[in-house]
C-alpha positions in Angstrom: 74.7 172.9 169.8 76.0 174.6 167.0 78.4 177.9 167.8 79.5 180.6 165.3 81.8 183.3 166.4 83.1 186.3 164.7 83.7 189.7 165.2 87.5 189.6 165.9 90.0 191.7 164.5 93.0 194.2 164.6 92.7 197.2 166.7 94.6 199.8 168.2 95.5 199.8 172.2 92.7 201.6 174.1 90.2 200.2 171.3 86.9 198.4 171.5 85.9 195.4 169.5 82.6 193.4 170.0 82.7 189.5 169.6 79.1 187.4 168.6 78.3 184.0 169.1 75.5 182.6 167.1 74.2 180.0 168.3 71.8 177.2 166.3 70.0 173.8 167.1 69.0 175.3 170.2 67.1 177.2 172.7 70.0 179.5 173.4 68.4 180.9 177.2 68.1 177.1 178.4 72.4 177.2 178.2 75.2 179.1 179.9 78.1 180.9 177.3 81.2 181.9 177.9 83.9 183.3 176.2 87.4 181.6 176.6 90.5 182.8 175.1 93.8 181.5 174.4 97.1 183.2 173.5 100.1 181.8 171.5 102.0 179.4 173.7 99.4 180.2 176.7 96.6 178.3 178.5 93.6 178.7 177.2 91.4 180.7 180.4 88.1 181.4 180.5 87.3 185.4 180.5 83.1 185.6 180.9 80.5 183.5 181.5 76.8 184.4 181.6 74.4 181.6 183.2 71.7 180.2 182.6 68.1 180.5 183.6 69.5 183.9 186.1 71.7 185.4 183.5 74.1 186.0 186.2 77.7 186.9 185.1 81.3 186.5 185.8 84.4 187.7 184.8 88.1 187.3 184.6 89.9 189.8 186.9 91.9 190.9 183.7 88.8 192.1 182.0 86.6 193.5 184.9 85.1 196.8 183.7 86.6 196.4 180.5 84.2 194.0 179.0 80.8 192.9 178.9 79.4 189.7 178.3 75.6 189.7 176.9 72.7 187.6 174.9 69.7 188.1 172.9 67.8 185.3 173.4 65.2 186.1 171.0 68.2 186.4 168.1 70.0 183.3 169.7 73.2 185.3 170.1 75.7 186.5 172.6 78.0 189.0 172.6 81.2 189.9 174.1 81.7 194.0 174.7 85.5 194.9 175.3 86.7 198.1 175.5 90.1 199.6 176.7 91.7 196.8 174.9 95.4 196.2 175.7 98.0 194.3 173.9 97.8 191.2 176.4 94.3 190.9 175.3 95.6 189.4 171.8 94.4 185.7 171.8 92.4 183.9 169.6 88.3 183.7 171.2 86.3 181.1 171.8 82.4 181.3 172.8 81.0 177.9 174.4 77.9 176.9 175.9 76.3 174.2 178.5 72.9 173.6 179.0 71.4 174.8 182.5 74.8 175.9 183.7 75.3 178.2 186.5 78.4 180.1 186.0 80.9 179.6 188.7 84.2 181.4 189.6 86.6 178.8 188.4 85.2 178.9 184.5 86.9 182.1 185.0 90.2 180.6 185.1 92.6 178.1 182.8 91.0 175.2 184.5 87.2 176.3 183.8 86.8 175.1 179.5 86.5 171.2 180.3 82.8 172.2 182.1 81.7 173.0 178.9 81.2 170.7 176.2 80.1 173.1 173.2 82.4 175.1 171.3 82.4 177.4 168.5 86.0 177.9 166.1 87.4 180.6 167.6 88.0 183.7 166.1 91.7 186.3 166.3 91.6 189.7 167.9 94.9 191.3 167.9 95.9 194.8 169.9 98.7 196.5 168.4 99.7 199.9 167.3 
């Protein structure tokens, strides 16, 4: 699997900034994605997964009801909506995938990247004013 993100940037506090994931080589609905994070000097934890086969989804407590994970599995992409964006949200973010993976709570966590094998290069969103 081949993973391609982008979409990061600088924005203000209280901003919105939407992260893709391209995905190639694959059938993109046949594998969970989830979008990781890591911040300078920080664990790298896992912030929303979308599964598999259900399309069920999970997120970080952080980020509940400020972002939204998605795909488009006719484009082979996935997407990361986040809105109300604060300054802790600066971290540089990662989209990964598995194949027939059913998201589970603790990929929502700093121990939850080594369950997925995939990985795109990350890409830098910063918050500041």
């Amino acid at each position: 699997v081949q993973l391609q993100a982008s979409g990061g940037g600088l924005v203000q506090p209280g901003g919105s900034l939407r992260l893709s994931c391209a995905a190639s080589g694959v059938t993109l609905e046949d594998y969970a994605i989830a979008w990781f994070r890591q911040a300078p000097g920080k664990e790298r934890e896992g912030v929303s997964c979308i599964s598999s086969n259900d399309g069920s989804t999970l997120y970080a407590d952080s980020v509940k009801g400020r972002f939204t994970i998605s795909r488009d599995n006719a484009k082979n992409m996935a997407y990361l909506q986040m809105g109300s964006l604060k300054p802790e949200d600066t971290a540089v973010y990662y989209c990964a995938a598995e194949h027939s993976y059913r998201c589970k709570p603790v990929v929502t966590t700093t121990n939850g990247a080594y369950r997925f094998r995939s990985w795109g290069q990350g890409t830098l969103v910063t918050v500041s004013s």
